[in-house]
N, C-alpha and C positions, 0 to 999 in steps of 0.2 A: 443455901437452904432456904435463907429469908427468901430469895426471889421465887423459889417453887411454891414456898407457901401462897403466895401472894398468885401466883397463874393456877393453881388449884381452886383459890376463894375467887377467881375472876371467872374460870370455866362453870362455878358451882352458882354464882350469881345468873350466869348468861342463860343456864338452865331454869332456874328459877322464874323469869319473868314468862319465859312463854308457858312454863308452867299455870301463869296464875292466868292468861291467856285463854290456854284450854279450862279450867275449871269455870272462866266469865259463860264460855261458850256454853258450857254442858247445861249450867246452872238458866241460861237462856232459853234451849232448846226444852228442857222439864218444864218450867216458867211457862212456858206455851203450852206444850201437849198436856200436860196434867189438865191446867184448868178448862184445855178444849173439848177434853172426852169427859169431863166430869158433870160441864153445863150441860151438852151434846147432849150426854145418857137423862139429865134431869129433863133436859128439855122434849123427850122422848116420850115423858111418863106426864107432861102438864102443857097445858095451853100450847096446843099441837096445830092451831089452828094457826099461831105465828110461823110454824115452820110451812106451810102450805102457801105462804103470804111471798111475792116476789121479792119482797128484803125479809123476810125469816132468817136468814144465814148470818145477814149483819147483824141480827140481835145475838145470835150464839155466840157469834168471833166476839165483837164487843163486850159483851158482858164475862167473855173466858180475858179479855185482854186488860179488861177489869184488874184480874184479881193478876195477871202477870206483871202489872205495874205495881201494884201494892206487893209486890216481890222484890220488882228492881227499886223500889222505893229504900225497902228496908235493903237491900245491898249497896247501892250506891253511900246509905247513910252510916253505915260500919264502915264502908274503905274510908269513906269523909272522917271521920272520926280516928278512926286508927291511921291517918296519912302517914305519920312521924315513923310508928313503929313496922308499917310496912314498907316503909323508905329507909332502914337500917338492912331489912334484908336484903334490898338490891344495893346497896348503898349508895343510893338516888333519892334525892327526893324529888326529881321532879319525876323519874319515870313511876313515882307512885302518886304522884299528881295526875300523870297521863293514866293511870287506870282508873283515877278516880272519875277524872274528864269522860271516858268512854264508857263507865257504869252511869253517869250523867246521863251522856248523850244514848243510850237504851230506854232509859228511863225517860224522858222526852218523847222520843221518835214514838214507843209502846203508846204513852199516855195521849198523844196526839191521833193515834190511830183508833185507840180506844175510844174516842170523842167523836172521832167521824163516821168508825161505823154505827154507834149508834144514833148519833142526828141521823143519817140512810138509813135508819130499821124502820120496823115496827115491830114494838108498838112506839117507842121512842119519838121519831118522826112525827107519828100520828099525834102523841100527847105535846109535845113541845110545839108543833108550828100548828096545829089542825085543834086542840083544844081537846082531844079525846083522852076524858077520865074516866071511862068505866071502866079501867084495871085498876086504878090507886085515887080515893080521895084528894078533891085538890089541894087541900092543904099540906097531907101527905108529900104528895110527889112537887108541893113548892120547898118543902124541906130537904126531902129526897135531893132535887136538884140542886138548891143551892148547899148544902152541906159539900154536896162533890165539888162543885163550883170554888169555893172559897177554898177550899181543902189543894183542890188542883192550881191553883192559882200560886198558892202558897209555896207547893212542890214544885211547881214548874220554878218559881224565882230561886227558890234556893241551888235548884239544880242547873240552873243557870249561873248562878255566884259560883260555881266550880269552874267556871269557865274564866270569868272575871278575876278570879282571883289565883287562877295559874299564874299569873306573872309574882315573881316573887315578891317585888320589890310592894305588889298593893296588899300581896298576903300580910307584908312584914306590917305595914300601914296599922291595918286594921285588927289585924292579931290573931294568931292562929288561937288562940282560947276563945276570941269573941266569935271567931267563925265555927269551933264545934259549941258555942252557945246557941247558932243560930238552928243548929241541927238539934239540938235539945229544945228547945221550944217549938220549931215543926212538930217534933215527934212528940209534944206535950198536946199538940191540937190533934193530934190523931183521930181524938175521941169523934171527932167533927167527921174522919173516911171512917169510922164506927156506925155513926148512924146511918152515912149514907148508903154504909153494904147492909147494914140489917135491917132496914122499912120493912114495912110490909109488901106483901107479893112482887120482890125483887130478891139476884142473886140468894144468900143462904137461906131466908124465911121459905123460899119458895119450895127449897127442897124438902120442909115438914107441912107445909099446909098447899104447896101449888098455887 
């Protein structure tokens, strides 16, 4: 009887993981299409003249891939956070190591992509390498930018120590409590991707004033 029990909780485990697999995926694909048709529709209704522009398109994907990272941001930093007790269900911890590593690695590949199609836009392109302010005060958009700047920098490292600290033996080193410390303090500078989504005439301001 002990040994059935035991190939039941093994069969109920094996389901499990590809379970949380498909849930990574869906939450992925929403993650995209929400924020794609949300900016798409805003961007419809305001400064129409960026979509007539040969990198118009890079502005929409970007600023939509924006807000998909400030998505996997906050996912990857719950699985970070709950590792222990989502490694009881599988009872692995490293294979909840390895989801946390591939909600990581979304969250990287997203934010990288987010970075380049805007340097490629306009108006982005234009203000960053061409000096063109007449959509945002320069001191504006020196905030604007470095706020993401510092902010991105911040997330990329941390989501990077998922990686680093897969191995157990530097987890154990350093301490699984100092390492969801280090996730508590990210999320404590948030405030810092706060300002940098609400500026004026960018992402959400745009959608009340254009």
């Amino acid at each position: 009887m002990k040994g059935d029990n035991n190939s039941k909780s093994s069969v109920k485990i094996s389901r499990i993981y590809p379970l949380f697999l498909v849930i990574i995926l869906i939450i992925l694909i929403i993650s995209i299409i929400i924020p794609l048709f949300l900016v798409n529709l805003n961007q419809n209704r305001s400064c129409l003249h960026h979509i007539e522009e040969d990198n118009g398109t890079l502005w929409i994907v970007g600023r939509a891939l924006g807000f998909t990272t400030f998505v996997w941001f906050i996912v990857s930093s719950i699985f970070g956070i709950n590792t222990k007790k989502i490694a009881k269900s599988f009872k692995s911890y490293q294979k909840a190591r390895n989801l946390h590593c591939l909600n990581a690695t979304i969250t990287i590949t997203v934010f990288l992509i987010h970075i380049g199609t805007l340097l490629g836009s306009d108006p982005w392109g234009d203000l960053i390498f061409d000096g063109e302010y007449n959509h945002i005060p320069y001191p504006l958009f020196m905030v604007k930018l470095w706020t993401g700047i510092l902010f991105g920098l911040i997330m990329f490292s941390v989501a990077l120590s998922a990686f680093y600290f897969r191995d157990l033996e530097r987890m154990k080193k350093f301490g699984f409590k100092n390492f969801i410390k280090v996730h508590y303090i990210m999320l404590s500078l948030s405030f810092l991707l706060g300002i940098h989504i609400f500026l004026i005439n960018t992402e959400f301001l745009i959608l009340f004033w254009g």
